[in-house]
C-alpha positions in Angstrom: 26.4 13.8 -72.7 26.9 9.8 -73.0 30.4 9.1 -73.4 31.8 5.8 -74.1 35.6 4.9 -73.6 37.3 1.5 -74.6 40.0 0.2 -72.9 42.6 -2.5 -73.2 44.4 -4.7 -70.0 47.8 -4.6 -71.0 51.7 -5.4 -69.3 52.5 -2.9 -67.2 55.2 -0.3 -68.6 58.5 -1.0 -67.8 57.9 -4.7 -67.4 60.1 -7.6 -68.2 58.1 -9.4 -71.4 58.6 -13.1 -71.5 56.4 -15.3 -73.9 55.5 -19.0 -73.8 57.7 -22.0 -75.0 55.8 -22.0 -78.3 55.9 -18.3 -78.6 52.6 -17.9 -79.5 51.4 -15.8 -76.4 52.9 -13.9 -73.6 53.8 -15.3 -70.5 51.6 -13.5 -67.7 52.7 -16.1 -64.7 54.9 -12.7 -63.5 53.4 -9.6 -64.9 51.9 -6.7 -63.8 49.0 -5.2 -65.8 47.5 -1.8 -66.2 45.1 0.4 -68.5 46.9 1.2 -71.9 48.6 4.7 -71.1 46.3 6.4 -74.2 43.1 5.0 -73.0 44.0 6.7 -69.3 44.3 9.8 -71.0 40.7 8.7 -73.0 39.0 7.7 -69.6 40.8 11.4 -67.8 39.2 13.2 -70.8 35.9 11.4 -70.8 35.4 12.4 -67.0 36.5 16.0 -67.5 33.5 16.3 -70.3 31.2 15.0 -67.8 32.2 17.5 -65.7 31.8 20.3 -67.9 28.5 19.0 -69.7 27.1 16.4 -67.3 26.0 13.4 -68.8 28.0 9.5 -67.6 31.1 7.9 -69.1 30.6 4.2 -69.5 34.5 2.4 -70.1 34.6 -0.8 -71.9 37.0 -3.7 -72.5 37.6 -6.9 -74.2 39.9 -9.3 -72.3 39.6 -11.9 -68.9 37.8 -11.7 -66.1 41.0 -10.1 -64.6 40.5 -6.9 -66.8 37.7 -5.7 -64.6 40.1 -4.8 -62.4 41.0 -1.7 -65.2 37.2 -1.1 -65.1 36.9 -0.8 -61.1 40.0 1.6 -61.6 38.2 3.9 -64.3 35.7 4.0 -61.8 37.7 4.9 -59.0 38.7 8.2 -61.2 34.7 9.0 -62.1 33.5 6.8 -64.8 30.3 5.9 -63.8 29.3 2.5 -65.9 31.7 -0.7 -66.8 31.6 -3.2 -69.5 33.5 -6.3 -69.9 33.2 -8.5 -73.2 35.2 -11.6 -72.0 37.2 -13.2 -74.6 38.7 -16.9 -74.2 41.8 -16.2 -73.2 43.5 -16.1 -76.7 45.1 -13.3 -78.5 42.2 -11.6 -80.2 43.0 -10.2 -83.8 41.7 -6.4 -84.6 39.4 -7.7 -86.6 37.8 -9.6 -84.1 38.2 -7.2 -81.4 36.6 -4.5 -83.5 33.7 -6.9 -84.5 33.0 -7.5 -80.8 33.3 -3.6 -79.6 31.0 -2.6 -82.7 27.7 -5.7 -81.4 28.6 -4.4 -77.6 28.2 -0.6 -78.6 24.7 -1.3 -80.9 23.4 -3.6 -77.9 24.5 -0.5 -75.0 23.1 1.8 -77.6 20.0 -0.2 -78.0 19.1 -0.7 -74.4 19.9 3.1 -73.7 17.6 4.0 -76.3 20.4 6.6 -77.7 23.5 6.3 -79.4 26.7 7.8 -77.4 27.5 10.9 -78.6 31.3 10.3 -78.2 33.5 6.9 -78.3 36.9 7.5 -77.2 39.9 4.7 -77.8 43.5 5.0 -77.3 45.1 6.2 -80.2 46.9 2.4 -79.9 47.1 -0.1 -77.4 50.5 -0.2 -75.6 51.1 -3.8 -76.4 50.2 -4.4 -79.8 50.0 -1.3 -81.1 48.0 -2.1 -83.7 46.4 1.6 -84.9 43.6 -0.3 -85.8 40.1 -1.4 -83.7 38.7 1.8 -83.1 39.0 3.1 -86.7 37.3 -0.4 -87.8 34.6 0.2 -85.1 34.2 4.0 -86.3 33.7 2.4 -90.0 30.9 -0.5 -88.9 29.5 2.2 -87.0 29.4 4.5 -90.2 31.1 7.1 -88.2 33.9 9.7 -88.3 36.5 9.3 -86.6 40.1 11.2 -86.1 43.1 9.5 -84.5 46.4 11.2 -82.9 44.0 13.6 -80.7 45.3 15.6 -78.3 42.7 18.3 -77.6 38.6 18.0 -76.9 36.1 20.6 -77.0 32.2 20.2 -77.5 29.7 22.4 -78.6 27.1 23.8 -76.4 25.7 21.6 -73.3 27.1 18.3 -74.8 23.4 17.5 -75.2 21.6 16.6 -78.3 22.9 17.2 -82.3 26.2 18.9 -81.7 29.6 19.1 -82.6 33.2 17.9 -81.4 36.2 19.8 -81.7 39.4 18.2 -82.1 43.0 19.2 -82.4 45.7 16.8 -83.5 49.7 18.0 -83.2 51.5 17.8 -86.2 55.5 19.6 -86.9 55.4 23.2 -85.6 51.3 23.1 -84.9 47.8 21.6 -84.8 45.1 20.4 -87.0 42.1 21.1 -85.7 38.7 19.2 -87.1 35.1 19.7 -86.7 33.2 16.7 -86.6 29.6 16.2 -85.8 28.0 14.0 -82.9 28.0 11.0 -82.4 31.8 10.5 -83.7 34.5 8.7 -82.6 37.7 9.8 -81.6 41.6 7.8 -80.9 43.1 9.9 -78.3 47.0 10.3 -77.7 48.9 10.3 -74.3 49.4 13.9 -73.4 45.8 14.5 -73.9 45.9 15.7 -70.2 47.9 14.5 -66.9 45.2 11.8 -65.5 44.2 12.0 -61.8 44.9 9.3 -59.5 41.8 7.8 -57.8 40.9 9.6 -54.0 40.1 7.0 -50.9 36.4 8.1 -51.7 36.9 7.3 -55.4 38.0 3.6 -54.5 35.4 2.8 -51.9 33.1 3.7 -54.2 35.1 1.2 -57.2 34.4 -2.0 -55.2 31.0 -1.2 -55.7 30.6 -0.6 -59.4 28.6 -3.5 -61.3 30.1 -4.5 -64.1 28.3 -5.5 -67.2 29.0 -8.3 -69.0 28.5 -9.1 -72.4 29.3 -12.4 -74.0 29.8 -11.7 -77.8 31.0 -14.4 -80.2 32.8 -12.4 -83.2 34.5 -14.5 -85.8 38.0 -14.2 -86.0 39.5 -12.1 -88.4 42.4 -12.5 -91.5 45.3 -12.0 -89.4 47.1 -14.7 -87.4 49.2 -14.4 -85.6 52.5 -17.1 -86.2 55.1 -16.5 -83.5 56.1 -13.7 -80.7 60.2 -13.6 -80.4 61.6 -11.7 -77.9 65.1 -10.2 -78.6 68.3 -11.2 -76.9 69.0 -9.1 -74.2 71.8 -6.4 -74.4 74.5 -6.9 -72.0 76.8 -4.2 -71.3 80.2 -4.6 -69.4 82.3 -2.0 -67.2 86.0 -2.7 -67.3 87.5 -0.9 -64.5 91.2 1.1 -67.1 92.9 1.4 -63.5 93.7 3.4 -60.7 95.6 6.8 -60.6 97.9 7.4 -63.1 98.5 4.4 -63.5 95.0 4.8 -66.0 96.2 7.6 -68.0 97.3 5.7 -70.9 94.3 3.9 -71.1 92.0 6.8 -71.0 93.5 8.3 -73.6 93.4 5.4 -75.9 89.4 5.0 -75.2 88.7 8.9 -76.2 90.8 8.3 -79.4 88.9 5.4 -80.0 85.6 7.4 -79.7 87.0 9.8 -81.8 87.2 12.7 -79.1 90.4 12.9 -79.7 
């Protein structure tokens, strides 16, 4: 079964966001990055498949030279091919993005001599958030797609025409939908708990060669005009006082709240 995952470098979790002086991009000088929290559930998934069915899991990006590092890692966890589109160090729109994935996948497919019979995205990237590239790569590629997964099953040996079963949550259940090979799915976090990479599984990272394919898509409809980052919430501890001495002004902040 050939299984093909797309990932994004993004800011790590958690991180401090600062963004330039003109606010039109974010201000890396201090960041962390990491895979998009989705798309490590996507890659976990992929690698579990493989397991089960055999096949390889190829994970692909769009972003600097610095995002292979998030390819070496998939590897590290058992993906077993890695494909970096570099972009120009600009903020790529999801049109543009989308129009770059969907050439990289009809080249991969192309020299493989077979299409993948599963693309996996994130169900949206952790920055952005966007909901948007892997549904317009499913609709180049003229093929279905389901977002908000959070359950995989395939049919037989995950070789040849097949299907994919797929359950989504919804309030007080699942949707569950059949749909056939090759398809497209955007998986959610909570998909599974990802593995961390072994010693073994690292060693064996450094050595991965990573692919690189330089597509030129056009850019899009959407600009993007200005990134603001809100004021920061301060909050303030004022010490009511000391034994007793505090009663007063306890009570007067629980009738303020409205305990009282």
């Amino acid at each position: 079964m050939k299984i093909l995952c797309c990932v994004k470098r993004v800011p790590a979790p958690g991180a401090k966001i600062n963004v330039t002086a003109d606010g039109s991009q974010v201000d890396a000088a201090h960041l962390g990055f990491t895979t998009s929290p989705h798309e490590e559930c996507a890659v976990e998934g992929a690698v579990q498949l493989r397991e089960q069915h055999g096949g390889e899991v190829t994970v692909l990006t769009v972003g600097p030279t610095e995002a292979s590092e998030q390819l070496r890692y998939a590897a590290s966890v058992g993906a077993d091919h890695g494909v970096l589109i570099p972009d120009d160090g600009s903020a790529w729109d999801p049109q543009r993005t989308a129009a770059a994935i969907g050439d990289a996948i009809e080249t991969l497919e192309a020299q493989n001599g077979s299409a993948f019979d599963l693309i996996l995205f994130g169900n949206e990237s952790a920055d952005t958030g966007g909901f948007q590239v892997g549904i317009r790569v499913a609709y180049r590629l003229r093929r279905p797609i389901v977002n908000g997964i959070k359950g995989i099953e395939v049919s037989g040996d995950g070789t040849g025409a097949g299907t994919v079963t797929a359950r989504r949550e919804i309030d007080g259940g699942f949707e569950v939908y059949e749909l056939p090979r090759p398809c497209v799915l955007g998986v959610k976090e909570g998909l599974n708990l990802p593995r961390y990479p072994t010693m073994k599984g690292r060693l064996n990272s450094k050595k991965l060669e990573i692919q690189s394919l330089d597509i030129d898509a056009a850019a899009g409809g959407q600009r993007r005009v200005r990134l603001h980052r809100p004021a920061e919430q301060v909050s303030e501890t004022v010490i009511l006082g000391e034994g007793p001495e505090a009663a007063v002004a306890v009570v007067d902040v629980l009738e303020e709240l409205g305990v009282l």
